[in-house]
N, C-alpha and C positions, 0 to 999 in steps of 0.2 A: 964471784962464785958461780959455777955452771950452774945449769937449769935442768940438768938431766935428771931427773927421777925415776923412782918405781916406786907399785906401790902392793902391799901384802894385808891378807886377811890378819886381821888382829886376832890374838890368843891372849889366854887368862894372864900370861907373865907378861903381858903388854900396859895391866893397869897403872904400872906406877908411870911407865913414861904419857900416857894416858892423862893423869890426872898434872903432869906436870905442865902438859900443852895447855890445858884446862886454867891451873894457877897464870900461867906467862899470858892469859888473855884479859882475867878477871885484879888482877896482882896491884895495879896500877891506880883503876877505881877505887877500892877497898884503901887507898892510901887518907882517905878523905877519912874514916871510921876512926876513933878514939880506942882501937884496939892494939896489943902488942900484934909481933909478927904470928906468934903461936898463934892467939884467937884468932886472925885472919886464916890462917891453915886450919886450922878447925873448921870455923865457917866453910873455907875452899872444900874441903873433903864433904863437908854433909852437900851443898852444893852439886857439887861435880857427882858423887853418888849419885845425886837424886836426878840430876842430865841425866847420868849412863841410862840409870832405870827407865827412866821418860822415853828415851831414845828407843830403848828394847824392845815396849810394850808398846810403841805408836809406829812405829818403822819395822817392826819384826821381819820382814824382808827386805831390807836396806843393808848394802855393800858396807860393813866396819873396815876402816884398812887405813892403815900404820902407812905414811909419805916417807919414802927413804931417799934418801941423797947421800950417794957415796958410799952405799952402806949401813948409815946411821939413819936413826930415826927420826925425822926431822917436824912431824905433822901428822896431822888425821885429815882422812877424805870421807864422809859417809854420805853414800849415795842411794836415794828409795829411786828403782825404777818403775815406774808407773805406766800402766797404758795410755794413761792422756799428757803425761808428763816428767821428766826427768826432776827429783827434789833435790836439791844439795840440801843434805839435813845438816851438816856440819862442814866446815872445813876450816880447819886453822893450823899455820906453823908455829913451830920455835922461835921470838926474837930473833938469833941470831940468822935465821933463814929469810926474814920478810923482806919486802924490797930488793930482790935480788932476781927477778924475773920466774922465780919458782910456781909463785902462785898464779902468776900471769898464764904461766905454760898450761897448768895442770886444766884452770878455768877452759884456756882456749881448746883443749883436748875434749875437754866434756861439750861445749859450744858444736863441735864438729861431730862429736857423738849425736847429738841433740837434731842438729841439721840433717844428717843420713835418716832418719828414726821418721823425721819432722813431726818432733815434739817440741813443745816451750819449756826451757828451765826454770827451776821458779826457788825462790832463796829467799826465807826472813835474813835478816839485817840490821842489827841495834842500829839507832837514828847516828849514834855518835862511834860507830866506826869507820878507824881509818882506809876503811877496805872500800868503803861505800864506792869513793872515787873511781875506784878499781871496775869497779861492777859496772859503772856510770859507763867508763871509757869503750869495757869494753860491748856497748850495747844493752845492758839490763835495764830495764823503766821502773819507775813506781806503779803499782798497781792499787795498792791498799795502804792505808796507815792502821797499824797493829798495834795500839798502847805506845812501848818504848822499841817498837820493830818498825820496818819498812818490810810487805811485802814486794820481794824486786820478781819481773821476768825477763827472757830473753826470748824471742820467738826469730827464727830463721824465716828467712825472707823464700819463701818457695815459690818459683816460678813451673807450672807445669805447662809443656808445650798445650795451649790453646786450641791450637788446630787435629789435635789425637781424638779417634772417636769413641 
């Protein structure tokens, strides 16, 4: 699968694909719960509401935006830019899109953002995601341990000519 994307402000008609990316992250966990499928999506919707809401009121200037590939909508990228810092508040694709160099791209794009800027990115990270690796490889460290998070950074390696007066 190409690794081309783009990515667009989300709008109100964007919730349900929204809350779908939401479900394909949480879907899996939730299999351990003595619930049918329903009460799992029940759970999933008051959940995923109660993200968005979180999201809104603590990032109220953070980039919301819909990951397209090909056209379709494949992911969410939410980005607070900060003066001391780049946040990735969120980022996750569809199944059908992971492992496929998508996410590697979009990371490296921001990492390069991050280095022109020279800011450090900085990303919670559940202990038990498969992404962590991801984050590991390409440079992010541990900073903090957060309950069931890892605070991860990235900081660019800035060399300023020395001898400038």
């Amino acid at each position: 699968m190409a690794s081309q994307y783009q990515c667009r402000p989300i709008n109100s008609s964007d919730m349900d694909f929204l809350y779908r990316v939401y479900e394909s992250t949480r879907w899996e966990e939730l299999q351990q719960a003595p619930w049918s499928d329903e009460q799992r999506r029940e759970f999933l919707t008051m959940q995923f509401q109660a993200q968005h809401q979180h999201y809104q009121q603590h990032y109220a200037d953070a980039e919301y935006q819909i990951i397209e590939i090909g056209g379709q909508a494949a992911g969410r990228l939410y980005l607070d830019h900060r003066e001391d810092e780049i946040r990735i508040v969120d980022i996750a694709l569809l199944p059908e899109y992971r492992n496929t160099g998508v996410g590697t791209k979009i990371l490296k794009n921001i990492l390069d953002l991050a280095g022109k800027q020279e800011v450090p990115i900085r990303i919670h990270v559940e202990k038990n995601n498969p992404a962590l690796a991801l984050y590991q490889r390409l440079g992010f460290t541990i900073k903090e341990d957060v309950g069931v998070y890892w605070l991860m950074e990235w900081t660019a390696l800035i060399c300023h000519d020395l001898f400038d007066d």
